[in-house]
KOLKE-611849 format. One line per 3 residues: number of its first residue (from 1); for each residue x, y, z of N, C-alpha, C. Coordinates in steps of 0.001 Angstrom, whole numbers. Example, Ala and Ser with C-alpha at 12.3 -4.5 7.8 and 13.67 -1.06 7.14 Angstrom:
% KOLKE-611849
1	13190:-5690:7800:12300:-4500:7800:13200:-3300:7800; 12850:-2250:7080:13670:-1060:7140:12900:30:7870
This chain:
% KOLKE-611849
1	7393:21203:9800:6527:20106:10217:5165:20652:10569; 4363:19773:10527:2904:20526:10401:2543:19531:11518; 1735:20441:12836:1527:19428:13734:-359:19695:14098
4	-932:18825:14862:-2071:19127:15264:-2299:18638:16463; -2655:20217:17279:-2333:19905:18920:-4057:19635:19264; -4302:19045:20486:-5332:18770:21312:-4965:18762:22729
7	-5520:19887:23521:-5601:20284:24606:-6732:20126:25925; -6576:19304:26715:-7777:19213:27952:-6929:19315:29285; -7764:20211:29818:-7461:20514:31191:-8669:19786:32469
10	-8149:19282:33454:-8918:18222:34299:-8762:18631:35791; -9570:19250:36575:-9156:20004:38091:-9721:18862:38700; -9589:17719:39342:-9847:16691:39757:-10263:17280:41349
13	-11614:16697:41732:-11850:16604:42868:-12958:18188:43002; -13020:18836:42471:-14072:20042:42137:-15841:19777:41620; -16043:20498:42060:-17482:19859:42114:-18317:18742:42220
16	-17806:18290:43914:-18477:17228:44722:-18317:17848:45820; -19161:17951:47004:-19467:18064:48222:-18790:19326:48689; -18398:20229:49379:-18447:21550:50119:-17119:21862:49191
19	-17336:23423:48784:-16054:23941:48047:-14744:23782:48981; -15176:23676:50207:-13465:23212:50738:-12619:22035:50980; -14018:21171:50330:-13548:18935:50384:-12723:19707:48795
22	-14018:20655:47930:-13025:20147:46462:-11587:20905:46322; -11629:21918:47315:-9956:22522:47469:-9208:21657:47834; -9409:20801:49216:-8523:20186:49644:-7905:18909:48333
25	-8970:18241:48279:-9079:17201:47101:-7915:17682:45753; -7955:19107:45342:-7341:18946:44126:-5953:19589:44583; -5712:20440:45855:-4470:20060:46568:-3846:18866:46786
28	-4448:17694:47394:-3671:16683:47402:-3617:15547:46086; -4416:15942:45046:-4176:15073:43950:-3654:16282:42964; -3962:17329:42958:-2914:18371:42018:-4241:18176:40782
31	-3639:18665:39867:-4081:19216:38261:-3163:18287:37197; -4647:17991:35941:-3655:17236:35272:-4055:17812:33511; -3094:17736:32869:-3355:18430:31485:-3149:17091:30472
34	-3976:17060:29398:-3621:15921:28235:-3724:16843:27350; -1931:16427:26582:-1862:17067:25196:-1538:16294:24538; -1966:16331:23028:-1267:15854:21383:-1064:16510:20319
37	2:15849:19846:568:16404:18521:660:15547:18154; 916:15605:16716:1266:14983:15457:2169:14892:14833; 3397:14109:13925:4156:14673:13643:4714:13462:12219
40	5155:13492:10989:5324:13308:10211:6753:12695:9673; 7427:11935:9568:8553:11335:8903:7954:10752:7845; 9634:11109:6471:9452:10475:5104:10673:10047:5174
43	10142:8267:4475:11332:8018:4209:11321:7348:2789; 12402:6889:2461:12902:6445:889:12372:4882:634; 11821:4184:-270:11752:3024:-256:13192:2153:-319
46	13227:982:177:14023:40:416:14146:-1217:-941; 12313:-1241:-1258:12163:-2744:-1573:11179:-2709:-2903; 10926:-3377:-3295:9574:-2936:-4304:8359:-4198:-4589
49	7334:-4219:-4842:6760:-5409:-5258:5931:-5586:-6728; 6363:-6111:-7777:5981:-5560:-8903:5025:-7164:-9136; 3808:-6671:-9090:2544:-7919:-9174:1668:-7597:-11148
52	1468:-8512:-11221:899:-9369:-12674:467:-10420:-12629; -534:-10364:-13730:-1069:-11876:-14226:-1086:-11961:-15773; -545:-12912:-16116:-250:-13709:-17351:-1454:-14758:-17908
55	-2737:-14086:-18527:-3723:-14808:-19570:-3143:-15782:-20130; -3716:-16939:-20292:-4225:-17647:-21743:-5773:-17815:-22163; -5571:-18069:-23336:-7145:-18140:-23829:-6607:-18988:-24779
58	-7765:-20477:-24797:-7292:-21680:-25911:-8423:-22343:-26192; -8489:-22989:-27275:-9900:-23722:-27584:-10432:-24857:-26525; -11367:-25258:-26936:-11727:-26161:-26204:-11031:-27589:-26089
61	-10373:-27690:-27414:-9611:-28846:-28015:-8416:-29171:-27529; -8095:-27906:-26811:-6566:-27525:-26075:-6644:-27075:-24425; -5793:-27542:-24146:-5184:-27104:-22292:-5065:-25714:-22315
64	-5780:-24785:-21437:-5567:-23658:-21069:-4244:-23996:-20473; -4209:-25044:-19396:-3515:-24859:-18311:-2160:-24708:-18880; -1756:-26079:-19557:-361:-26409:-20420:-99:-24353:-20999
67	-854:-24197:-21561:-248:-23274:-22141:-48:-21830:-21600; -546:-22359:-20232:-398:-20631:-19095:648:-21506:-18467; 1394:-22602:-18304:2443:-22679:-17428:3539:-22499:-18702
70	3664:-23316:-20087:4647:-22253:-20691:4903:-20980:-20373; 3542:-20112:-20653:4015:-18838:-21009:4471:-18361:-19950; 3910:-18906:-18712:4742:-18508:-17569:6287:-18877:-17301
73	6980:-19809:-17959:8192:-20557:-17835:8829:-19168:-18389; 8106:-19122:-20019:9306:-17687:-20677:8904:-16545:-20118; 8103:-16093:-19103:8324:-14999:-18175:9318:-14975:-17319
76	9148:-16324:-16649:10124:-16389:-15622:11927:-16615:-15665; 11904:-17080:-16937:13348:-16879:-18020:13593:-15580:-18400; 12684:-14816:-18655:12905:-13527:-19355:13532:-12581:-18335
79	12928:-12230:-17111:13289:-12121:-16105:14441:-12335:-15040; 14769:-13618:-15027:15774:-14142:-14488:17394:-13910:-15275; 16509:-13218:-16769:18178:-13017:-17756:18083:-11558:-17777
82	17698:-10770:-17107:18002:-9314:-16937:19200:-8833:-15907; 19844:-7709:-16338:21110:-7563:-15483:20527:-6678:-14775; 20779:-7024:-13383:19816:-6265:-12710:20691:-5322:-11265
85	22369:-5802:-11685:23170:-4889:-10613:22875:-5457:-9379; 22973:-6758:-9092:22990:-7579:-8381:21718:-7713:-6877; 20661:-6399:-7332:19109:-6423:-6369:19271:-7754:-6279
88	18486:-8181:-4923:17858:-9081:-4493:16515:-9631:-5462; 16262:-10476:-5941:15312:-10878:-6856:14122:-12012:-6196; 12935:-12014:-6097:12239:-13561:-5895:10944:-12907:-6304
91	10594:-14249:-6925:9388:-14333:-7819:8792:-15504:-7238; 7333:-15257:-7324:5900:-16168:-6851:5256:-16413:-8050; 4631:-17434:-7839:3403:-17416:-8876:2473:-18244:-8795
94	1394:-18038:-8303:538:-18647:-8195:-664:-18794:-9321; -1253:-20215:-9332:-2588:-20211:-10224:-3436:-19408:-9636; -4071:-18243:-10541:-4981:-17457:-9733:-6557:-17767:-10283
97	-6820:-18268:-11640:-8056:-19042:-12189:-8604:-19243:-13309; -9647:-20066:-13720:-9455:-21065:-14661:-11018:-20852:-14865; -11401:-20388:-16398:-12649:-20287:-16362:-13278:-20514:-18361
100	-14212:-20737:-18441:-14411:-21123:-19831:-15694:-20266:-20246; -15166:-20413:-21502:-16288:-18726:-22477:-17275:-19476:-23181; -18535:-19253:-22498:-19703:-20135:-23911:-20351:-19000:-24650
103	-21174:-19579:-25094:-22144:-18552:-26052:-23120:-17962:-25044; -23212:-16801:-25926:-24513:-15975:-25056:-25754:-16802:-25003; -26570:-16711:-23752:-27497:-17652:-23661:-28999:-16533:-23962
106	-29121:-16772:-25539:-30829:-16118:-26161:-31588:-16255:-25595; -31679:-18188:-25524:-33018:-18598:-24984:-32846:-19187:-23966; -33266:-18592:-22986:-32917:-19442:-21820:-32913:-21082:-21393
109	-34155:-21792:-22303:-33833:-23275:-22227:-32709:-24133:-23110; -32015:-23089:-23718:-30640:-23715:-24811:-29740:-23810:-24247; -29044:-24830:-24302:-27373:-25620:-23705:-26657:-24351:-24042
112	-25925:-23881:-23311:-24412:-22837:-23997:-23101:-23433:-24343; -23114:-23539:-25146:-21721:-24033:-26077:-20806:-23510:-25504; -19174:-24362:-24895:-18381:-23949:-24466:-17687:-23625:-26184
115	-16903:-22391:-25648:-16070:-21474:-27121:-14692:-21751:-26597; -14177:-21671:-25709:-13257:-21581:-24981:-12896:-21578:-23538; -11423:-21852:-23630:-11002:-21732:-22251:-9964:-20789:-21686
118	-9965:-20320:-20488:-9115:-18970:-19939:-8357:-19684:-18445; -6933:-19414:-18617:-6578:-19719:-17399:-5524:-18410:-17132; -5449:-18090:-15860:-4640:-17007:-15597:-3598:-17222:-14096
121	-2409:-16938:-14228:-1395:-17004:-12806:-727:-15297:-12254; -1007:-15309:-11470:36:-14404:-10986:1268:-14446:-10633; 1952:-13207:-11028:3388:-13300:-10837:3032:-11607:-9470
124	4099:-12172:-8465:4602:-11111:-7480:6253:-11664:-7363; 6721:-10523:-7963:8129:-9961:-7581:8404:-8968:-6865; 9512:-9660:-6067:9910:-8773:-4954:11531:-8344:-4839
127	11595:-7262:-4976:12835:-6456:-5758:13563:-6126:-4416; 14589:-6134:-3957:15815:-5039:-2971:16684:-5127:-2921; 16849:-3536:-3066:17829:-2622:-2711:18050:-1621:-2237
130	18613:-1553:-784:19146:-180:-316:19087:818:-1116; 20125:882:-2162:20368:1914:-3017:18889:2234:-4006; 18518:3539:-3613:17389:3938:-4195:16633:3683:-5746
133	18281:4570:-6426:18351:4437:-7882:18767:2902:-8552; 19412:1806:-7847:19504:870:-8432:17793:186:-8534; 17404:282:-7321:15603:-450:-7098:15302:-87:-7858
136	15157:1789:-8686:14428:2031:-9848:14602:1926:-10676; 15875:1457:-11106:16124:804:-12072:15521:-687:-12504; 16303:-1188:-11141:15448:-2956:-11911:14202:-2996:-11571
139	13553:-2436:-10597:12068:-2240:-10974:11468:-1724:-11963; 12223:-990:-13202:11407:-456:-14557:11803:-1755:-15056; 12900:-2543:-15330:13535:-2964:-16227:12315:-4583:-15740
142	12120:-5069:-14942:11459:-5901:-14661:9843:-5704:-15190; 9302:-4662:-14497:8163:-4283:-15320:7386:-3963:-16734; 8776:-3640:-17229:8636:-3782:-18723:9102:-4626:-19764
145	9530:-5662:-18959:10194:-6833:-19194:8588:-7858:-19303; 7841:-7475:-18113:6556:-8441:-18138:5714:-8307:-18720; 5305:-6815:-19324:4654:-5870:-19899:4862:-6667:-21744
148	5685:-6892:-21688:6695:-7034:-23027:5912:-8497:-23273; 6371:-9241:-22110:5748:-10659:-22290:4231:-10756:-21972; 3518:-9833:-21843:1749:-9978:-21431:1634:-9765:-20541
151	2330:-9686:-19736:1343:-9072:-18384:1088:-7994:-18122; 88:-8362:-17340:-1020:-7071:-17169:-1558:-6980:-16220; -2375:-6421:-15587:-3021:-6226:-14067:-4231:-7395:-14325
154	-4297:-7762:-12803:-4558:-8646:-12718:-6115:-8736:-12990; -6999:-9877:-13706:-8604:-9397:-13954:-8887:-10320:-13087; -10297:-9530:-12719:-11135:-10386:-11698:-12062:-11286:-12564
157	-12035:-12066:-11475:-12893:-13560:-11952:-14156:-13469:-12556; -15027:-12803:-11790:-16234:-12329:-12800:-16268:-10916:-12658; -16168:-10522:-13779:-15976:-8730:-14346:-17057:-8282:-14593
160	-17881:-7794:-13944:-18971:-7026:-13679:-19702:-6427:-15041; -18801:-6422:-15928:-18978:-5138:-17200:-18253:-6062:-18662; -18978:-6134:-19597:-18280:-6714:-20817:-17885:-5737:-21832
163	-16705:-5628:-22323:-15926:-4677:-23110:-16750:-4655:-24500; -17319:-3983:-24661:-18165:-3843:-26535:-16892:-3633:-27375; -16465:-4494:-28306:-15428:-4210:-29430:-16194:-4230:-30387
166	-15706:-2480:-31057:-16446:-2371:-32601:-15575:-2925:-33911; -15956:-3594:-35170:-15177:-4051:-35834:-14340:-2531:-36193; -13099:-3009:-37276:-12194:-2529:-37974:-13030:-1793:-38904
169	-12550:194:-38812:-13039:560:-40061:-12834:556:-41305; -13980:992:-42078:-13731:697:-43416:-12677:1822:-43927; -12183:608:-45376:-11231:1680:-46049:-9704:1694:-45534
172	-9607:291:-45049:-8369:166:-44536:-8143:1215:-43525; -8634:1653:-42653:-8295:2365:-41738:-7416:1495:-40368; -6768:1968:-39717:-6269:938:-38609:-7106:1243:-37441
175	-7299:-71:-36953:-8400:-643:-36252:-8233:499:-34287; -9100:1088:-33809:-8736:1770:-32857:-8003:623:-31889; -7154:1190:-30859:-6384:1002:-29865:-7355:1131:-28322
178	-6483:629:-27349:-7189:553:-26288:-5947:337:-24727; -6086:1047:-24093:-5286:1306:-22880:-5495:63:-22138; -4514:-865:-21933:-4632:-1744:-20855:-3653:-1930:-19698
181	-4000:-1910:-18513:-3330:-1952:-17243:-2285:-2864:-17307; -1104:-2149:-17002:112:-3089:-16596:387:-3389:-15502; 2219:-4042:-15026:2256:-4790:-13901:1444:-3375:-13125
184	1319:-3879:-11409:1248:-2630:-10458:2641:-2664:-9722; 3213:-1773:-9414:4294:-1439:-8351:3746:-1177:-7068; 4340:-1774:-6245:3904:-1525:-4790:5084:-1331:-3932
187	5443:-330:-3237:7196:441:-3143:7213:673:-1684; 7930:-145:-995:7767:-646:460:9201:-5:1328; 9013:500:2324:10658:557:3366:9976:-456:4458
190	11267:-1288:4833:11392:-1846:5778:12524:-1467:6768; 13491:-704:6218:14014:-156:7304:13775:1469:8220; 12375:1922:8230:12134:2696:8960:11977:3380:10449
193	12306:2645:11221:12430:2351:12881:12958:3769:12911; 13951:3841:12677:14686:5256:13253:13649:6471:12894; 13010:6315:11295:12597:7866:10995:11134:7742:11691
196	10565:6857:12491:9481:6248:13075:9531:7141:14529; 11001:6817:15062:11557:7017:16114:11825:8560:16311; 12290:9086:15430:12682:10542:15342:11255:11567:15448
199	9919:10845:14604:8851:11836:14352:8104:11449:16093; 8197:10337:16729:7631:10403:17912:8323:11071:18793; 9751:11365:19225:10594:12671:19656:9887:13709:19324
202	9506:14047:18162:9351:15864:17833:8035:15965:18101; 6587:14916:18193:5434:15000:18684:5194:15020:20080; 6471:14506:20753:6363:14231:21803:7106:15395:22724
205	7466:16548:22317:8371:17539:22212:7120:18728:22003; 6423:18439:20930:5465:19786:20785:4332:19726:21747; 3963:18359:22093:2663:17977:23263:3538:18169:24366
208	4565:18007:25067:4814:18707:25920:4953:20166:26546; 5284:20704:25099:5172:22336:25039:4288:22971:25328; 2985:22560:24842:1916:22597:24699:1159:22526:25861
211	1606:21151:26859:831:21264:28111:1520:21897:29079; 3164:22435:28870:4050:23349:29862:3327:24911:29460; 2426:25155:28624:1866:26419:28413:1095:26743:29297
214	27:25505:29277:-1277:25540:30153:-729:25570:31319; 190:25013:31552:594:24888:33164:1156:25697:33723; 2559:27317:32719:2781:28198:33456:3895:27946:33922
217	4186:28236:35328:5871:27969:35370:5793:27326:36646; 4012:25847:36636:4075:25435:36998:5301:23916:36735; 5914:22835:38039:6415:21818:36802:5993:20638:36581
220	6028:20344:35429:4780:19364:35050:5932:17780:35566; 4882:16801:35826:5126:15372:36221:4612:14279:34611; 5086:14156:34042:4397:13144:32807:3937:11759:33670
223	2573:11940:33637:2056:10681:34063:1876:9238:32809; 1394:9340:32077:1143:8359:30712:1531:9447:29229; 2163:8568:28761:2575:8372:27337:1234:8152:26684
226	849:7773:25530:688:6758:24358:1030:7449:22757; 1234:6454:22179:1655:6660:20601:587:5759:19519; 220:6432:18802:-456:5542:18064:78:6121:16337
229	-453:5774:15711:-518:6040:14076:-921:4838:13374; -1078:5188:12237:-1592:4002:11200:-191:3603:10508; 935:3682:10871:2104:3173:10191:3144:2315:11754
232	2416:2060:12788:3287:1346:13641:4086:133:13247; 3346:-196:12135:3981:-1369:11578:5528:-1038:10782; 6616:-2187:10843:7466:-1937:10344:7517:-2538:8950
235	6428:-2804:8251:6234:-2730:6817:5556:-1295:6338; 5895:-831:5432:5129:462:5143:5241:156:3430; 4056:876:2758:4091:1100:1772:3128:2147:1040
238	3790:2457:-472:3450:3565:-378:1975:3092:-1237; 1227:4148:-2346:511:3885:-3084:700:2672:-4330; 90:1854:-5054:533:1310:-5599:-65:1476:-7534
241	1147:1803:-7990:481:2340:-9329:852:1192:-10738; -117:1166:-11572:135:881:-12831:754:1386:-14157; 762:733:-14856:1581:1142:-16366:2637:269:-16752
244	2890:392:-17879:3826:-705:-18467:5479:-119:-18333; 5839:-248:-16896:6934:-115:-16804:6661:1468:-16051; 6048:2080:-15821:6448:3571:-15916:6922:3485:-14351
247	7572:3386:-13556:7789:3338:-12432:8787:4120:-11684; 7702:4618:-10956:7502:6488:-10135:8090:5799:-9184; 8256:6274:-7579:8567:6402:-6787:8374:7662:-5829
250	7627:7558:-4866:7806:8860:-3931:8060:8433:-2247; 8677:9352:-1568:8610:9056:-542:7477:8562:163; 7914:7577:1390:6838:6992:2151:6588:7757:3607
253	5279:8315:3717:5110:9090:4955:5028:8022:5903; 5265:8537:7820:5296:7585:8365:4743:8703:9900; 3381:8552:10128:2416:9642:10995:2261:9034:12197
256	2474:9946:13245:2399:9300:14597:1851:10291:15036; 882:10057:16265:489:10405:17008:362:10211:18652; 924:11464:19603:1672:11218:21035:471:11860:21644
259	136:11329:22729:-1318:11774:23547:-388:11611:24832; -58:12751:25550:227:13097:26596:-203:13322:27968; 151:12917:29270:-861:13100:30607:86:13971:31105
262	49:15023:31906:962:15211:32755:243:15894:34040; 751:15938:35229:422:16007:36159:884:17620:36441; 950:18829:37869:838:19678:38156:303:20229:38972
């Protein structure tokens, strides 16, 4: 375990009024030391969240909408007929937005011709299982299940940057390819309390050590606790990655930090 200590020593009552007010003074209030450590638990994911959005693009003549809630119906069929070893399964989907493609505007006083229309929904699935290897299982099998049916990471509403597509080369050549983002995985424990519990013991174990040093074979009084970290929460998750199906998994760190008072 890799820890990182912080050490202050505090002689209370020293340097104010005659060196024998500040003797007496830190005789009757004593000496006090603040230490911290750090200390680290990993644990296994529990749960998973595999997020997408499902395009349409349709003429003007035609319903975007009609035809992004089909394609969403045979996602959500496609899905629902996977054997999945009985994980916990639930799927969301929300309309995420609805936007229409005109012509580039030359001249600025010319009408822009609507070309088309774009509507897009998100899908968030939420996968669990205890058992490690079953989650990674139906979490590939789901992801490339959506991958299969179009989905893809999700695009923002106005995209900063327009994709230049060069035509098809000559000579029958096949037309270049292009990498596009699949679902994202987002790989969550919710049952972490204990390994939460265990890393504030061993921080709380080395900051004591730590201020029984300074102190000698004086014996120390623990006046205040505190614990903090950026994982107090009992949702944790880990990084969240893309690809069509490729779905990694690593342990989820879970960092605490014990700030110690003790008296002497």
């Amino acid at each position: 375990m890799k820890c990182t200590h912080l050490l202050a020593i505090a002689a209370l009552g020293c340097g104010l009024g005659s060196a024998a007010m500040g003797q007496d003074a830190a005789k009757s209030e004593g000496r006090k030391v603040v230490a911290s450590a750090t200390a680290t638990a990993f644990v296994a994911p529990d749960s998973a969240r595999v997020t997408f959005a499902i395009t349409t693009t349709e003429g003007t003549q035609r319903s975007a909408q009609e035809a992004n809630a089909q394609q969403v119906k045979r996602v959500k069929e496609a899905i629902a007929a996977l054997p999945l070893d009985h994980a916990t399964v639930e799927m969301h989907v929300l309309p995420a937005s609805f936007s229409v493609i005109v012509t580039s505007q030359q001249n600025p006083t010319a009408v822009r011709v609507p070309q088309s229309k774009k509507a897009q929904s998100v899908f968030q699935v939420v996968v669990r299982d205890k058992n490690l290897e079953k989650l990674q299982a139906a979490v590939r099998k789901i992801a490339e299940t959506a991958a299969d049916q179009g989905g893809t990471a999700i695009e923002p509403e106005n995209p900063l940057r327009t994709t230049l597509r060069l035509p098809a080369r000559l000579g029958g050549a096949a037309e270049e390819t292009e990498t596009v983002a699949g679902p994202g995985i987002e790989w969550v424990s919710l049952g972490n309390r204990e390994a939460r519990r265990d890393a504030i013991k061993r921080a709380l174990a080395d900051a004591l050590a730590d201020a029984q040093a300074v102190a000698g074979s004086e014996n120390l009084k623990v006046i205040e606790v505190n614990v903090t970290g950026s994982d107090e929460s009992p949702l944790l998750r880990s990084r969240v990655l893309s690809g069509t199906g490729a779905a990694e998994t690593a342990l989820i760190p879970i960092r605490v930090q014990v700030r110690v008072t003790c008296g002497y």
